[in-house]
C-alpha positions in Angstrom: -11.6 -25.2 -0.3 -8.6 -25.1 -2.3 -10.0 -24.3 -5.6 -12.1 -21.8 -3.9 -8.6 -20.3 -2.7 -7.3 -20.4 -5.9 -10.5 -18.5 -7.4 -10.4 -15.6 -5.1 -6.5 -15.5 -5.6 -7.1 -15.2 -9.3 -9.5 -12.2 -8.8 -7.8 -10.4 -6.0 -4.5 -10.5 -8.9 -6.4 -9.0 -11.0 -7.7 -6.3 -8.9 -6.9 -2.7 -9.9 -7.2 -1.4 -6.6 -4.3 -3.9 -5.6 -1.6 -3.0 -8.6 -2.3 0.6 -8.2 -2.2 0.7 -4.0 1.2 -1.4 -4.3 2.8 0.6 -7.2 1.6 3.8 -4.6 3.7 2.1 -1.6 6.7 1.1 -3.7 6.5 4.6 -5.6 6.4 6.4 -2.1 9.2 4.4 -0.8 11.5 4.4 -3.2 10.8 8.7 -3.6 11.1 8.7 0.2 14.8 7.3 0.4 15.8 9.5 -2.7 15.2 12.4 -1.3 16.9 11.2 2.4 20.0 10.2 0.2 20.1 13.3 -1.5 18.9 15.8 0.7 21.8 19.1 0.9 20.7 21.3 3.8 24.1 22.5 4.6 25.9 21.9 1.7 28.2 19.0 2.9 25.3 16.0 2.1 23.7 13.8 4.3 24.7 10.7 3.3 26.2 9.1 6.5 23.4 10.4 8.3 21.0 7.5 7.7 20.7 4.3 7.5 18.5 1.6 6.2 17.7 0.4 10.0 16.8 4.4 10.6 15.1 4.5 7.8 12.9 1.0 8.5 11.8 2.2 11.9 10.8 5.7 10.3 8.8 3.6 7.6 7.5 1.7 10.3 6.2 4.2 12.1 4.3 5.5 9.2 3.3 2.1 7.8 0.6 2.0 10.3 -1.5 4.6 8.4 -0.8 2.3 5.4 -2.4 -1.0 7.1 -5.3 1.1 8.2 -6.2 3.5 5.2 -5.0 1.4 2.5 -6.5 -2.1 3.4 -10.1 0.2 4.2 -9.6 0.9 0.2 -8.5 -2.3 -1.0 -11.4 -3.8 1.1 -13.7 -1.5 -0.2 -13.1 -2.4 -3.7 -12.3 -6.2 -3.1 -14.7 -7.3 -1.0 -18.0 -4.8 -0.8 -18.1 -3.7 -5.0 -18.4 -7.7 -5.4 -22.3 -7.1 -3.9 -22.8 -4.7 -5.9 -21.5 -6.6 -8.9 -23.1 -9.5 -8.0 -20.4 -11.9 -7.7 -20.4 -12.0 -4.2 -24.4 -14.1 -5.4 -23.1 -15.9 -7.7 -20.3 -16.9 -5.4 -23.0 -17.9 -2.9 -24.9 -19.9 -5.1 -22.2 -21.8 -6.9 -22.4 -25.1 -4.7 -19.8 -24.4 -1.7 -21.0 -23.6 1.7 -21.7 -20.3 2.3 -19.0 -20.4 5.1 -16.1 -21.8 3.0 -16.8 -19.3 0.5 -16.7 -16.0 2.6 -13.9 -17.3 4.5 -11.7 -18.5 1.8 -12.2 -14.4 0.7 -11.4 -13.1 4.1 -8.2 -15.7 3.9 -6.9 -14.1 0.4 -8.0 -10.7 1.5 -6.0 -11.0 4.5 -2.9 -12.6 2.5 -2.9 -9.9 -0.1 -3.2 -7.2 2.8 -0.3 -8.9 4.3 1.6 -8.5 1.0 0.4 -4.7 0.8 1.1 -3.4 4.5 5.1 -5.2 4.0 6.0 -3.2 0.4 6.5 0.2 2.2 9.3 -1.3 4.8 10.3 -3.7 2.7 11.0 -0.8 -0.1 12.6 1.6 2.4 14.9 -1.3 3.9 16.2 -2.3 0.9 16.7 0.6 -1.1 18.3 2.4 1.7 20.6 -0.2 3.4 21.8 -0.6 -0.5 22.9 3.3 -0.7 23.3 4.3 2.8 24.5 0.7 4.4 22.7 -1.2 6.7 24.1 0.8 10.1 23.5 -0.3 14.2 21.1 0.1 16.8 21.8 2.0 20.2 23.2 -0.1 22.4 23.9 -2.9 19.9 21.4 -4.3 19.4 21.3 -6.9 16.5 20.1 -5.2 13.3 19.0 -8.8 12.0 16.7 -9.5 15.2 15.3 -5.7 14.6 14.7 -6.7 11.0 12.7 -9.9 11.3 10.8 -8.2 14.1 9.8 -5.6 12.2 8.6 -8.3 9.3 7.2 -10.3 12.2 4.8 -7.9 13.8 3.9 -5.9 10.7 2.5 -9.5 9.2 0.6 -10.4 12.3 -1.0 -6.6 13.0 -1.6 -6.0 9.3 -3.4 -9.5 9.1 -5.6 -8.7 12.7 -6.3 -4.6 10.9 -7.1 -7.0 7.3 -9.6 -9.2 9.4 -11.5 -6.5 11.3 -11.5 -4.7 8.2 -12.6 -7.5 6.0 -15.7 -8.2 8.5 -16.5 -4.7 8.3 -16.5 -5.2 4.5 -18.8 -8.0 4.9 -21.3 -6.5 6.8 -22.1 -3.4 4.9 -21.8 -4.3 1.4 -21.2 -1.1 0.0 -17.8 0.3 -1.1 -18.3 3.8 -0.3 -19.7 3.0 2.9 -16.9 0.5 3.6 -14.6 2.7 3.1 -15.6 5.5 4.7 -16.4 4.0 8.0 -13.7 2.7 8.7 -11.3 5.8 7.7 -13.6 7.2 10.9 -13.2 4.9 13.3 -9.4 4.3 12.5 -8.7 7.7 12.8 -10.9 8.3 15.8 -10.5 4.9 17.6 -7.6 5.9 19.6 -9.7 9.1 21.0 -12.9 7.2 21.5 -10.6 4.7 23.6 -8.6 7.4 25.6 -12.2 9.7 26.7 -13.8 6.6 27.5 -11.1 5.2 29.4 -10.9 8.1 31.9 -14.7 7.0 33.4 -14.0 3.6 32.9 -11.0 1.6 33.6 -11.3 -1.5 32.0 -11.5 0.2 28.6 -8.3 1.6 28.9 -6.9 -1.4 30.8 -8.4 -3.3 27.4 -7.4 -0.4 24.7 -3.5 -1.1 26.3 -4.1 -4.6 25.2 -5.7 -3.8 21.6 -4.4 -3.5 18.5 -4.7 -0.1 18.2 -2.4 0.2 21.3 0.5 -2.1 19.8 0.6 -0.7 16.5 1.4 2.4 17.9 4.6 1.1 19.6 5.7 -1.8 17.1 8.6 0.1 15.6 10.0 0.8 19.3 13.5 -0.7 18.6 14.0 -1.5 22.2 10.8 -3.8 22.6 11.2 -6.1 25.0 10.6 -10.3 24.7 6.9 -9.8 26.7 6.0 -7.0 24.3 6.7 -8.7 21.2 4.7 -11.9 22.3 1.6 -9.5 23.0 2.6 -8.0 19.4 2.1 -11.6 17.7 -0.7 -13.4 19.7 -3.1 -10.6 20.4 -3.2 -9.6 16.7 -3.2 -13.8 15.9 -6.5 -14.2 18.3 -8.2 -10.9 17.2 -7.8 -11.8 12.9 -9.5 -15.6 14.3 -12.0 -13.5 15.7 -13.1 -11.5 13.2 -12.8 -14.1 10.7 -15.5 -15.9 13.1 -17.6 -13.4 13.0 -17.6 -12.4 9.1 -18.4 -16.0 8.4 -21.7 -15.6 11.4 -22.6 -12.6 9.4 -22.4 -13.7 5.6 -24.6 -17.2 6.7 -27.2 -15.0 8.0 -26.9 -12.4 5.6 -29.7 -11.8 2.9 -27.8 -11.2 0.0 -29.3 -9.4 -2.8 
C-alpha cells in the first residue's frame, strides 16, 4: 500500500492541472490583498481598515467555490483522463488489488485537494497579517482559536467535497463529463435541496446536516463548540463514505 502511495504521489506532483490550479490560488491571493492594501477611495488610504483575520474570513467565504470548482478540475484531469490514457488499466493490472489501488488514488487525491482548498486562506492570512497586522475579533475572541479553526474545518470539508468528488471521478471516467457534472450539481445542489425540502421535511432536516449546509457557515467567526464538532465529523464520515463507495464501484467496474 505504501509504494502504491508513493506512486500516485509521484504522478499527482507532476500533474499540470495541480501546479497551474495552485499557482491560480496563490496568484489570486496574493493580487487580492494588494489591491485591499492599496486601495485609495477617499484619498486618505485604507490601510488600518483591514486586517489579516478580516481578510481570512473574507477568503474563507469565497474558498468554498475553490473546494468545489477547483477539486471538479483537478479531479477531472487526475483521476478520469487516466481511463482514457490507460493508466488507470495498467494500474489495475499491475498485481495490487483492485481496491488498494483505487483507494490509495482517492487517498492522494484527497491529500492534494487538501493542500489546494488551504493555499487561498493560507495566502490571504499571511500576506495580509504581514502588511496590515494580524487585528481582533468582535467581542474578543482569540484570533489564534479563529485561525486554527479556520485550518481545521477547511481540511475536513475540503477532504469530504475531494471524496465525493473523487467517487464521481471514478464512476464516469471521462474528464469532460467529470467535470462538468459536478460544476452542475455544486452549483445547483443547494436549490435542489431547498425546493425539495419544502414537500419534504427530512430533506431539509438532512440538507441542515450536509456538507453543503456547513460549508456555507464555516467562516462564521462566532461558531459555537457544537457547530464546529458537526464541521469536523460530518465531513470525516461523509469522505469514509465516499471513499467506500469509489472502491464498490472500481471492483465492479469494467474498465476498458
Amino acid at each position: 500500500m505504501l509504494n502504491l502511495l508513493r506512486s500516485e504521489s509521484y504522478k499527482l506532483l507532476r500533474n499540470r492541472s495541480l501546479w497551474l490550479l495552485a499557482a491560480v490560488l496563490a496568484a489570486s491571493g496574493i493580487a487580492y490583498v494588494l489591491l485591499t492594501y492599496f486601495d485609495d477611495p477617499d484619498g486618505g488610504g485604507t490601510r488600518g481598515a483591514a486586517s489579516g483575520l478580516d481578510l481570512l474570513a473574507t477568503a474563507m467565504g469565497g474558498n468554498n467555490y475553490v473546494i468545489k470548482i477547483g477539486l471538479c478540475v483537478l479531479a477531472g484531469f487526475f483521476i478520469s483522463s487516466e481511463y482514457s490514457a490507460g493508466t488507470i488499466k495498467r494500474g489495475a493490472a499491475s498485481g495490487y488489488s483492485r481496491s488498494r489501488f483505487i483507494a490509495a488514488k482517492l487517498l492522494v487525491f484527497i491529500g492534494g485537494s487538501v493542500l489546494v482548498a488551504l493555499i487561498f486562506p493560507a495566502v490571504i492570512f499571511a500576506l495580509g497579517s504581514a502588511l496590515m497586522g494580524v487585528g481582533e475579533l468582535p467581542g474578543g475572541a482569540s484570533a489564534a482559536d479563529y485561525a486554527w479553526r479556520s485550518l481545521l474545518v477547511t481540511v475536513t470539508l475540503s477532504a469530504a467535497f475531494a471524496a465525493l468528488t473523487g467517487a464521481v471521478a471514478t464512476v464516469l471516467t471521462d474528464s469532460g463529463k467529470t467535470i462538468g457534472t459536478l460544476f452542475v450539481f455544486y452549483f445547483f445542489a443547494d436549490g435542489l435541496y431547498a425546493m425539495a425540502g419544502k414537500f419534504i421535511p427530512f430533506v431539509e432536516t438532512m440538507y441542515r446536516h450536509s456538507i453543503f449546509s456547513l460549508i456555507n457557515a464555516y467562516a462564521d467567526p462566532a461558531m459555537s463548540s457544537a457547530q464546529l464538532a458537526q464541521s469536523v465529523y460530518v465531513p470525516l464520515l461523509v469522505a469514509a463514505a465516499f471513499i467506500g463507495i469509489g472502491i464498490a464501484v472500481f471492483e465492479r467496474k469494467e474498465i476498458r
